[in-house]
BAMAR-473137 format. One record per residue (C-alpha): residue number from 1; x, y negated, z negated. Coordinates in nm, 4 decimals, decimal comma. Each point is the difference from the previous one (the first is absolute). Layout:
<atoms>
(atom NUM; (X; Y; Z))
...
</atoms>
This chain:
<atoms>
(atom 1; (2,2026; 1,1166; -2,1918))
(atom 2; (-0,1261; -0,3215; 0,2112))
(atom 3; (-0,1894; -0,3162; -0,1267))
(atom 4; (-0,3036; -0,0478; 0,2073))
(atom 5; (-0,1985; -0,3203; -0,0277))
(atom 6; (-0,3402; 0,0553; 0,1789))
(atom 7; (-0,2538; -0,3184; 0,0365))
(atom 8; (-0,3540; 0,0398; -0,1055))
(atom 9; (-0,2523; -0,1885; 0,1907))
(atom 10; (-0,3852; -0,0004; 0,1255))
(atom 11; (-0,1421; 0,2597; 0,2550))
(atom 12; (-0,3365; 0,0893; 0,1017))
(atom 13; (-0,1270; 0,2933; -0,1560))
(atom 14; (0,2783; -0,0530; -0,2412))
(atom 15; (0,1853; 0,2426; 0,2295))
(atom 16; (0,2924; -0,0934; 0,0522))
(atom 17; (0,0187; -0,1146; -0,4233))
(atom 18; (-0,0864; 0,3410; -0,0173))
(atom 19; (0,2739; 0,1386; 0,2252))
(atom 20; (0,2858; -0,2145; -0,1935))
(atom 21; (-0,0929; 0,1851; -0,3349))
(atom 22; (0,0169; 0,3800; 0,1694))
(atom 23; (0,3379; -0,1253; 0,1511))
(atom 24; (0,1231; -0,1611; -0,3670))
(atom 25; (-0,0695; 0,3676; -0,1236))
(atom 26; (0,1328; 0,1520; 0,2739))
(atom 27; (0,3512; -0,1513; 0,0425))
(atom 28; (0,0182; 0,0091; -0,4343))
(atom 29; (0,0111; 0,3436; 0,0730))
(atom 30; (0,2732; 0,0008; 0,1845))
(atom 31; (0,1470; -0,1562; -0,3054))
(atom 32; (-0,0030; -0,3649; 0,1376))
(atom 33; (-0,0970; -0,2976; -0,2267))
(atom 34; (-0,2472; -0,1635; 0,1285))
(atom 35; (-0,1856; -0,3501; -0,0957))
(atom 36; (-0,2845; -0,1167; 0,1724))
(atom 37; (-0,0798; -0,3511; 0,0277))
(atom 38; (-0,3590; -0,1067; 0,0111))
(atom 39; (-0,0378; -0,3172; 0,2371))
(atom 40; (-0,2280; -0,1517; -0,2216))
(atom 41; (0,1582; -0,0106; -0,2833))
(atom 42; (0,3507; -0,1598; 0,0480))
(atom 43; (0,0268; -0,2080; -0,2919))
(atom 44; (0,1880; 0,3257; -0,2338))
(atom 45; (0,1748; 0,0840; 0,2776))
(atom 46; (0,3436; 0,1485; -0,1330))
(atom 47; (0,2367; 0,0863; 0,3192))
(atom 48; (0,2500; 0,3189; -0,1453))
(atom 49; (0,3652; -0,0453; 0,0631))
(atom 50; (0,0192; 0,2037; 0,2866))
(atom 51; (-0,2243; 0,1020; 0,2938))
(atom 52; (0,0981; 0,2410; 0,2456))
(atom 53; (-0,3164; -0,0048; 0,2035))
(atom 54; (-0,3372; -0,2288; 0,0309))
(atom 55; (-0,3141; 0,1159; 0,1479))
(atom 56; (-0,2684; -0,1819; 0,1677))
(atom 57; (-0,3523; 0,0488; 0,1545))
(atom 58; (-0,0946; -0,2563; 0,2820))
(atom 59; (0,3082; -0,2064; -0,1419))
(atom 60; (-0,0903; -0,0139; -0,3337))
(atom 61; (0,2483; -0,1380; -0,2104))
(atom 62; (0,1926; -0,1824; 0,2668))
(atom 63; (-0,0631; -0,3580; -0,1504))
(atom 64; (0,0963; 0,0600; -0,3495))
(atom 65; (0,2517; -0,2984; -0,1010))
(atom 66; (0,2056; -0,0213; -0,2946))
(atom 67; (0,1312; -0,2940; -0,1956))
(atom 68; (0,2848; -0,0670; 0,2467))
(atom 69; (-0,2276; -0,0110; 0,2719))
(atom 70; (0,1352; 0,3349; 0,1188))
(atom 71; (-0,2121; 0,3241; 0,1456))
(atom 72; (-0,0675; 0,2374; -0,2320))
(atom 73; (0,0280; 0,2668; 0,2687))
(atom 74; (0,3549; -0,1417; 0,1340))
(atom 75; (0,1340; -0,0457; -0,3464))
(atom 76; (0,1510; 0,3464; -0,0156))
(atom 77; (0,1304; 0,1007; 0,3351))
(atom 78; (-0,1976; 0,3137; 0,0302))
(atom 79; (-0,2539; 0,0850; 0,2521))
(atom 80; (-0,3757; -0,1384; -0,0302))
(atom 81; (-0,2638; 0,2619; 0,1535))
(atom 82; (-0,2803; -0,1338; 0,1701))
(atom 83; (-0,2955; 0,2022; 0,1477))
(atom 84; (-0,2638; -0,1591; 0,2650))
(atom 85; (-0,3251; 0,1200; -0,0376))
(atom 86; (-0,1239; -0,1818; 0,3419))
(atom 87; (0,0536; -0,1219; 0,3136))
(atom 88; (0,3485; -0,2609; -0,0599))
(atom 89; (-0,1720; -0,2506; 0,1363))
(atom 90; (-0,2339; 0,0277; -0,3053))
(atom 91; (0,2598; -0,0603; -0,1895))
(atom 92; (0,2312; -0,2448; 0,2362))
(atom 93; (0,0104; -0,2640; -0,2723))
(atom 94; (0,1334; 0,2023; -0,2460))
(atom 95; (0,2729; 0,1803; 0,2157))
(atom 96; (0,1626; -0,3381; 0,0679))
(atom 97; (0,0670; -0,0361; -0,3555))
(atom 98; (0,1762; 0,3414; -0,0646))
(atom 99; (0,3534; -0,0232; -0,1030))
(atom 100; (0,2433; 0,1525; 0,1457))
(atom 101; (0,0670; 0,3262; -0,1866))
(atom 102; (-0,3873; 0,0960; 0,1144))
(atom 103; (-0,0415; 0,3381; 0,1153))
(atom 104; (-0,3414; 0,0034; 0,2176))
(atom 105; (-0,2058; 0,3132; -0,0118))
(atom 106; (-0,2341; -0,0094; 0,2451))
(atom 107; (-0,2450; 0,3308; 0,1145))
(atom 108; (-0,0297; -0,0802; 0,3854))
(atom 109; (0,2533; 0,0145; 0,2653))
(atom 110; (-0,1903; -0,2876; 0,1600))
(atom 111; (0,0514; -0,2264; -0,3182))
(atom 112; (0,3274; 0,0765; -0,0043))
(atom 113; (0,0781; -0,1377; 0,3630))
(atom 114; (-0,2093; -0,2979; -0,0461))
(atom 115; (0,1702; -0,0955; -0,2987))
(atom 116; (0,3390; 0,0397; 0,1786))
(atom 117; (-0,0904; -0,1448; 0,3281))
(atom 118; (-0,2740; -0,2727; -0,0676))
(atom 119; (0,0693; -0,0735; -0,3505))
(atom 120; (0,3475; 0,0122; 0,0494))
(atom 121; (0,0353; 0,1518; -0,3507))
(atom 122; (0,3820; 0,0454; -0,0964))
(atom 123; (-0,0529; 0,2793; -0,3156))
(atom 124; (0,0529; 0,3298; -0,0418))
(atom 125; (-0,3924; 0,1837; 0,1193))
(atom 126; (-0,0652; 0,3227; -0,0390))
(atom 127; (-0,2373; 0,2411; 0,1515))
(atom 128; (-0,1840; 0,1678; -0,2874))
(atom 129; (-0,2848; 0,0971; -0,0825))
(atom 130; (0,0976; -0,1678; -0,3497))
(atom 131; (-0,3267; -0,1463; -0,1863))
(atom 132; (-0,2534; 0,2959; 0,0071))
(atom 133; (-0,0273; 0,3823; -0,1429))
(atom 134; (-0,2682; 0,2294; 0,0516))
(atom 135; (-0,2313; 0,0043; -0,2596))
(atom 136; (-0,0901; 0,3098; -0,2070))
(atom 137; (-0,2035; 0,2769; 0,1468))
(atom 138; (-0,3424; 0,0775; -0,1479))
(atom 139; (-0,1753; 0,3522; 0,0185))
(atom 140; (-0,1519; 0,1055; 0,3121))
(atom 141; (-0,3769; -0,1093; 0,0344))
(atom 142; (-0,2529; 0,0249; 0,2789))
(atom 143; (0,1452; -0,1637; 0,3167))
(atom 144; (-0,3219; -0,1175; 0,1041))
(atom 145; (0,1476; -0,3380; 0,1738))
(atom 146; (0,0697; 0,1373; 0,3574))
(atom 147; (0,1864; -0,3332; 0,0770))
(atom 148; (0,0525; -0,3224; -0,2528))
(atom 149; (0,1606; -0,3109; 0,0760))
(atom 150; (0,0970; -0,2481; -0,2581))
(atom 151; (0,0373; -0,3372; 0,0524))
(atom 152; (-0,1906; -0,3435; 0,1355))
(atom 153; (-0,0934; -0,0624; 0,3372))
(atom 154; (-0,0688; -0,3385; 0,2136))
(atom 155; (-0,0037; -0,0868; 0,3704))
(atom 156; (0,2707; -0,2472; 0,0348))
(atom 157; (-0,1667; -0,2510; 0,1400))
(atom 158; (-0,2150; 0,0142; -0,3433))
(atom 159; (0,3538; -0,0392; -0,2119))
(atom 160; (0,1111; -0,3171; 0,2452))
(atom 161; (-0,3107; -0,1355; 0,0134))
(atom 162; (0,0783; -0,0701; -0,3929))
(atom 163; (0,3088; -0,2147; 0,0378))
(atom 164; (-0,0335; -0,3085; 0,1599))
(atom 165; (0,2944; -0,1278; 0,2553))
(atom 166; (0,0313; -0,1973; 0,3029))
(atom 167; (-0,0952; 0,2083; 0,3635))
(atom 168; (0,3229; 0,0361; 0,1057))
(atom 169; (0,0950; 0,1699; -0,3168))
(atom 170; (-0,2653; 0,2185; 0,0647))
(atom 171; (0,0682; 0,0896; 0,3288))
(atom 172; (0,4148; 0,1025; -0,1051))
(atom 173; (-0,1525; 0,2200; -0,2429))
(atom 174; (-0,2605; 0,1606; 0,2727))
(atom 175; (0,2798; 0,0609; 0,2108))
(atom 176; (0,2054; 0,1880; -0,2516))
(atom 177; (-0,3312; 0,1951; -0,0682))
(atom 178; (-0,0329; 0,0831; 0,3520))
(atom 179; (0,3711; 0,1450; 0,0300))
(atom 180; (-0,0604; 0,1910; -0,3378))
(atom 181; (-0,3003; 0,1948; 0,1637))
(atom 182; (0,2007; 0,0989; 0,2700))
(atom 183; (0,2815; 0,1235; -0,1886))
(atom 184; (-0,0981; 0,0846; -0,4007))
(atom 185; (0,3272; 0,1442; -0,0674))
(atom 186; (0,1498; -0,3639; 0,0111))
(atom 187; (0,0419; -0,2681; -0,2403))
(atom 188; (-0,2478; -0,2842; 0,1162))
(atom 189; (0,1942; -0,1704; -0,3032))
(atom 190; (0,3100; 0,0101; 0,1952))
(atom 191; (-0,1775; -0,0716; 0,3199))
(atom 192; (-0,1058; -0,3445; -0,1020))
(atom 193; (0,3532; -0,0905; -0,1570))
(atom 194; (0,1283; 0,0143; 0,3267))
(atom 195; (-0,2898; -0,1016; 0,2670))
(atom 196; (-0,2407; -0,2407; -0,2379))
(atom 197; (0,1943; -0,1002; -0,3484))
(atom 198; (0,1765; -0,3112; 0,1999))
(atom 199; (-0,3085; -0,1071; 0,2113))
(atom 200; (-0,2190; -0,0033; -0,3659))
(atom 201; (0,2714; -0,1277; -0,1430))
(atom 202; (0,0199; -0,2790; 0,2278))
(atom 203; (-0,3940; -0,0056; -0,0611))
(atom 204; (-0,0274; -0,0280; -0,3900))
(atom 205; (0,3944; -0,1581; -0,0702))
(atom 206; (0,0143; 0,1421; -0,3241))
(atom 207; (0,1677; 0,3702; 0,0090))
(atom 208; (-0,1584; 0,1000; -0,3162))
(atom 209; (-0,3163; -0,0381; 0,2473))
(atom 210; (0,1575; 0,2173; 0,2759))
(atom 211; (0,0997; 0,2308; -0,2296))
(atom 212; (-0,3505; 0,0145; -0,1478))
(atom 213; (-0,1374; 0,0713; 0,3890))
(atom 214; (0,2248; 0,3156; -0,0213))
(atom 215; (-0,1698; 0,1436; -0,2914))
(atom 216; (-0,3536; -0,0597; 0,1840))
(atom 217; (0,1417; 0,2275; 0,3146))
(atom 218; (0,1162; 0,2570; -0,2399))
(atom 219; (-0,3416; 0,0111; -0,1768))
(atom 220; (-0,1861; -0,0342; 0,2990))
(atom 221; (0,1489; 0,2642; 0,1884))
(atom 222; (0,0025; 0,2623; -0,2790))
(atom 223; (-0,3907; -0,0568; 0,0044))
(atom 224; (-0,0145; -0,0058; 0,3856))
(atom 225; (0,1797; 0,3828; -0,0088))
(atom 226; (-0,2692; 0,1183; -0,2594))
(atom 227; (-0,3097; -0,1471; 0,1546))
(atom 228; (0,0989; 0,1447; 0,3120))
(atom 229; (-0,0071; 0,3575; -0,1371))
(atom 230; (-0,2952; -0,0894; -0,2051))
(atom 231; (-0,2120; -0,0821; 0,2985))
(atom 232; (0,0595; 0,3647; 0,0902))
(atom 233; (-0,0591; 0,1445; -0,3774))
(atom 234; (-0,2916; -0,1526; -0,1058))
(atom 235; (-0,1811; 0,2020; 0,2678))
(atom 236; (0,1125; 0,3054; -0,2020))
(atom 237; (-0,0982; 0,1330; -0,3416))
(atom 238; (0,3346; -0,1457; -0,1741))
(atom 239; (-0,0033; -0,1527; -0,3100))
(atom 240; (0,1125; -0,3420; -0,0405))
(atom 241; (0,0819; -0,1244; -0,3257))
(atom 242; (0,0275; -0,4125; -0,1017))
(atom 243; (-0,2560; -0,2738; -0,0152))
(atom 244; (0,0307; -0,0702; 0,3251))
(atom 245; (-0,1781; 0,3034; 0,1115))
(atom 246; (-0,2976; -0,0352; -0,2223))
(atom 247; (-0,0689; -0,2985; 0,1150))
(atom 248; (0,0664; 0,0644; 0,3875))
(atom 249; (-0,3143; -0,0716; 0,2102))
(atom 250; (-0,0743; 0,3373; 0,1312))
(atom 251; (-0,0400; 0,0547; 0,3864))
(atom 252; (-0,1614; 0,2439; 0,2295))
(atom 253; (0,1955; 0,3154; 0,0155))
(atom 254; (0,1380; -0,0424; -0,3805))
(atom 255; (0,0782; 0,3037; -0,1451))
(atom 256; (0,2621; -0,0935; -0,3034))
(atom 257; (-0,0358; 0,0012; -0,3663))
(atom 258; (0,0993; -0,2652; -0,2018))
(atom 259; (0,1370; 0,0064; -0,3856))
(atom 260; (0,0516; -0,3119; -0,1754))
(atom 261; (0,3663; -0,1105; -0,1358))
(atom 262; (0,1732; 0,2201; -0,3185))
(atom 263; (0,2535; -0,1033; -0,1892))
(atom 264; (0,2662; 0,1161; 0,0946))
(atom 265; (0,0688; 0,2767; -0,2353))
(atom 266; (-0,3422; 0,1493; 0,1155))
(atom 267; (0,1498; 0,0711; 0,3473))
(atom 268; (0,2110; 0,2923; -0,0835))
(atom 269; (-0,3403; 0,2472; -0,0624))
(atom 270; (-0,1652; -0,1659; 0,2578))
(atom 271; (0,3196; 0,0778; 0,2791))
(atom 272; (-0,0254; 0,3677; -0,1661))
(atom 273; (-0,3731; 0,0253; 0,1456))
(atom 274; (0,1106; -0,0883; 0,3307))
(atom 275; (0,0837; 0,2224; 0,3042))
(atom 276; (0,2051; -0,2601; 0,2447))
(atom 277; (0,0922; -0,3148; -0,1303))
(atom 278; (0,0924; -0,2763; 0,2717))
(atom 279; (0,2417; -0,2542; -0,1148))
(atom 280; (-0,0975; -0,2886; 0,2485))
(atom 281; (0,3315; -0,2577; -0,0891))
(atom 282; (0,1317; -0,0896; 0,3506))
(atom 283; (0,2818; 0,2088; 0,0856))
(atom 284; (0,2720; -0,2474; -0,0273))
(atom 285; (-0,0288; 0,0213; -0,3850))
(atom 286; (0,1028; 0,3609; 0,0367))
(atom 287; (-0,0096; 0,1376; -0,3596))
(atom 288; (-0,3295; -0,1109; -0,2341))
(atom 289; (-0,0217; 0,1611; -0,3582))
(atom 290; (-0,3633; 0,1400; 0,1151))
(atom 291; (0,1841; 0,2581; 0,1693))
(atom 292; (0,1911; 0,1322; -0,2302))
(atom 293; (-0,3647; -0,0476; -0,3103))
(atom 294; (-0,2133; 0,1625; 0,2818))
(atom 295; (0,2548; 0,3168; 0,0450))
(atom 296; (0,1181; 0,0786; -0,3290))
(atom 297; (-0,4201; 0,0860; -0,0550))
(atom 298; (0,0325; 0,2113; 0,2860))
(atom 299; (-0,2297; -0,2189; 0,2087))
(atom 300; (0,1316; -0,0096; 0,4084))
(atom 301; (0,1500; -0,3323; 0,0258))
(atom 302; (-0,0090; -0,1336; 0,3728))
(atom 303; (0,1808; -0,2762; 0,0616))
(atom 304; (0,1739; -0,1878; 0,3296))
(atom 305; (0,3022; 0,2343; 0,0778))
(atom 306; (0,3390; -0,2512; 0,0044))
(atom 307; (0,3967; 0,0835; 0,0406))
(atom 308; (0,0425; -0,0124; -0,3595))
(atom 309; (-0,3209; 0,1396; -0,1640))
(atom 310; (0,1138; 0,3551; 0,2738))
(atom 311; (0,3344; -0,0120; -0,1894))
(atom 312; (-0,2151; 0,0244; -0,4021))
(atom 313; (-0,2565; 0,2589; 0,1268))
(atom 314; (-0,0653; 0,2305; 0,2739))
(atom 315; (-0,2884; -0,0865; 0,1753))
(atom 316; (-0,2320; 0,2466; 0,0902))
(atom 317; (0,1228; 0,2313; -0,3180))
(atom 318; (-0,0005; -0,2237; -0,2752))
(atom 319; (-0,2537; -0,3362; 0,1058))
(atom 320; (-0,1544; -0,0647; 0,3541))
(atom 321; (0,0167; -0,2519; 0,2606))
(atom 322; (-0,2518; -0,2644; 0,0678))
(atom 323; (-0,0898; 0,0290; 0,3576))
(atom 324; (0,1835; -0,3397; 0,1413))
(atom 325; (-0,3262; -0,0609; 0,1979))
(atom 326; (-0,2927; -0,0716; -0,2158))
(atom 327; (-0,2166; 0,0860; 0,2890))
(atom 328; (0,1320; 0,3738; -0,0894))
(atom 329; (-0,0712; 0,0175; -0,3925))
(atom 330; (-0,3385; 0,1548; -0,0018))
(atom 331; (0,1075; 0,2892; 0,2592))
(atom 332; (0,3572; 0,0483; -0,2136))
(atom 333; (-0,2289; 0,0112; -0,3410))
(atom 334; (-0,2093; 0,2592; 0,1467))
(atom 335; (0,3010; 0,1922; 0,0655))
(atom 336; (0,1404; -0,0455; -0,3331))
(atom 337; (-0,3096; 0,0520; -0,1873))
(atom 338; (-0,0804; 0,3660; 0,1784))
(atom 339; (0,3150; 0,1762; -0,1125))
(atom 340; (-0,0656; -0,0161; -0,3890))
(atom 341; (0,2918; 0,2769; -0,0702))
(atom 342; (0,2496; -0,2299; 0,2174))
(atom 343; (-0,1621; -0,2835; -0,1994))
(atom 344; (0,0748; 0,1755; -0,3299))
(atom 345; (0,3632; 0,0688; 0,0639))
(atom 346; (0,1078; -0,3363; 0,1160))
(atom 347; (-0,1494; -0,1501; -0,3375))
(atom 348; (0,1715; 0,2758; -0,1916))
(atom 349; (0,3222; -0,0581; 0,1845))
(atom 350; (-0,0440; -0,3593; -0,0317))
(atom 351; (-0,0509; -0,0048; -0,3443))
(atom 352; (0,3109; 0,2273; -0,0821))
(atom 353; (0,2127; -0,2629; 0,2487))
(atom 354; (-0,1252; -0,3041; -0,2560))
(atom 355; (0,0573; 0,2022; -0,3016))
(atom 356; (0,3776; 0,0670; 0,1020))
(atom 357; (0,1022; -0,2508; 0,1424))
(atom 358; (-0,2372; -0,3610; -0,0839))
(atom 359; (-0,0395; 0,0089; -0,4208))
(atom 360; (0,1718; -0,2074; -0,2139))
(atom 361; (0,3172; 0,1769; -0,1026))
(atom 362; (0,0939; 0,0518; 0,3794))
(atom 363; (-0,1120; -0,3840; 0,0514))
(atom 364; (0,2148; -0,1487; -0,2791))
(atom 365; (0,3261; 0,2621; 0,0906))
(atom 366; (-0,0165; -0,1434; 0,3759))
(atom 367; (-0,0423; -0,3934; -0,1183))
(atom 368; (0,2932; 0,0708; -0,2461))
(atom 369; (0,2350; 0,1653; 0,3309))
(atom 370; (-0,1207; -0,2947; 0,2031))
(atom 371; (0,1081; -0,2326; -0,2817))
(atom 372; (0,3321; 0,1809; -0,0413))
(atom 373; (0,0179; -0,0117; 0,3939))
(atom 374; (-0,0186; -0,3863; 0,0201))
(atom 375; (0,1791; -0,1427; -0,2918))
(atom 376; (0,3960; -0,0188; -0,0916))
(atom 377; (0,1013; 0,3324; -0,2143))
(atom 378; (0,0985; -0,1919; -0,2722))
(atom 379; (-0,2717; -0,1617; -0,0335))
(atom 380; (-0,2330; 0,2135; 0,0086))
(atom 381; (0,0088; 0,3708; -0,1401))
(atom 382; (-0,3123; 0,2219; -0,1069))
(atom 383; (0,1596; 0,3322; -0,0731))
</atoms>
């Protein structure tokens, strides 16, 4: 039996809250002790003799100081588990305070290079996909959703229009735009680290700024790939689903629908109603959690086939490409959309893939092996 310390902190949707109580459960069955310590409440904190194993979302917990001054998540020698949600440049302020015994879990090859090669991150990272499950199927309904995509959209020049910075700023970032259009697969992130970080930086003298300029290129070009695909969609009868949409000026030649935002724990029955689902994050995120909610209710997940994402599924049996040109989306719906019985059994085979081998006992087994791969055996033993 292990002591595992997991930290507690503030999520939208409360998801990720959420996910730290299922895991709690989850490795107390395994016959672990488990305390879970609620970042806003740290005045009763009471740290137990011995800790074999912390746990944090986004780096939660990693600040924690005792009365010596010490790191709570150094003070036992054991490994501290830390799952990125986002892009690590999201999160680049945080990384450069991990400790040392850190083990990184990220969910996209790309992430993993950049925080290797432009980061220069010296930690243990693992591939994974660590911080998402499928969530639980609901009975079959009507699929009367033909195709459904979730999620904002914005031109890009909209988003940068919002953050004011000098021209030549500008211009960096519409030159890393330019090379991401070209080639989706790779990280524009990365791509400014090494061709416009130093001239900004030279710019704006702070690197805190710089930095900052690096999460505008990630969030820029992650709405770049999905407006570029949505100027080919919206002339078909999908179904768009966010604010965005419903308040989209419409054009000539509009044929979408648009839904207005759920909460999130609406989306499940409304992914069961759908046909295709098209998971629009740029391709050098690889893995997003949407896949795995949109299968496991049998819906046709299409996403932006990647090295990684072809070693998790089988394409074609279990989820479908994205055509890489968006100029080819409304023929390769078309296709997709006549075959209903094909349609059928790559949900159904999609769903069972999910089921087997994405819920939350096969999730927490594989972080536990990853764990017992990284740290020193005596420090660390779950059996």
């Amino acid at each position: 039996m292990a002591t595992i310390v997991m930290f507690n902190g503030e999520s939208a949707h409360n998801v990720i809250r959420d996910r730290v109580a299922l895991d709690a459960k989850l490795f107390e069955a395994r016959g672990h002790e488990v305390m879970v310590i609620d970042l806003s409440n740290l005045q009763s904190l009471r740290v137990p003799r011995q800790i074999d194993l912390f746990i944090g979302y986004q780096g939660w917990g990693r600040d924690i100081k005792l009365g010596d001054g010490s790191l709570l998540v150094e003070r036992f020698g054991c490994p501290y588990a830390v799952m990125l949600g986002d892009h690590p440049i999201q999160h680049a302020a945080r990384i450069e305070e991990l400790p040392g015994n850190t083990v990184l879990f990220v969910a996209s090859r790309e992430h993993r290079t950049f925080l290797e090669q432009a980061l220069q991150v010296q930690l243990d990272i693992r591939l994974f996909t660590s911080t998402v499950s499928a969530s639980a199927p609901l009975p079959a309904v009507e699929r009367d959703l033909p195709v459904l995509m979730v999620g904002q959209a914005m031109a890009p020049d909209d988003f940068l229009a919002g953050h004011k910075m000098p021209e030549q700023v500008r211009q960096i970032i519409d030159e890393c735009l330019e090379r991401a259009a070209r080639n989706p697969h790779a990280d524009p992130v990365a791509d400014y680290m090494n061709s416009g970080y130093s001239r900004v930086l030279d710019l704006v003298g702070a690197p805190a700024s710089a930095i900052q300029v690096g999460r505008l290129v990630d969030l820029a070009a992650r709405y770049q790939y999905r407006w570029s695909y949505v100027q080919e969609l919206r002339k078909l009868p999908v179904t768009f689903v966010g604010e965005s949409w419903v308040a989209m000026k419409r054009q000539s030649g509009d044929a979408f629908n648009a839904l207005p935002s759920l909460p999130y724990e609406e989306l499940p029955g409304l992914y069961a109603r759908a046909q295709i689902g098209l998971n629009l994050f740029a391709p050098y995120f690889d893995f997003h959690e949407r896949l795995l909610d949109m299968m496991v209710q049998s819906a046709v997940a299409a996403t932006a086939k990647t090295s990684w994402l072809s070693e998790l599924f089988d394409f074609g049996t279990e989820l479908l490409a994205l055509p890489d040109s968006p100029a080819d989306v409304a023929g390769w719906l078309d296709d997709a959309l006549s075959d209903q019985q094909r349609l059928a059994q790559i949900g159904a085979r999609g769903r069972a893939k999910v089921q087997a081998d994405f819920n939350d006992e096969t999730r927490i087994d594989r972080l536990l092996e990853l764990v017992d791969e990284a740290a020193p055996p005596a420090v660390w033993a779950h059996g």
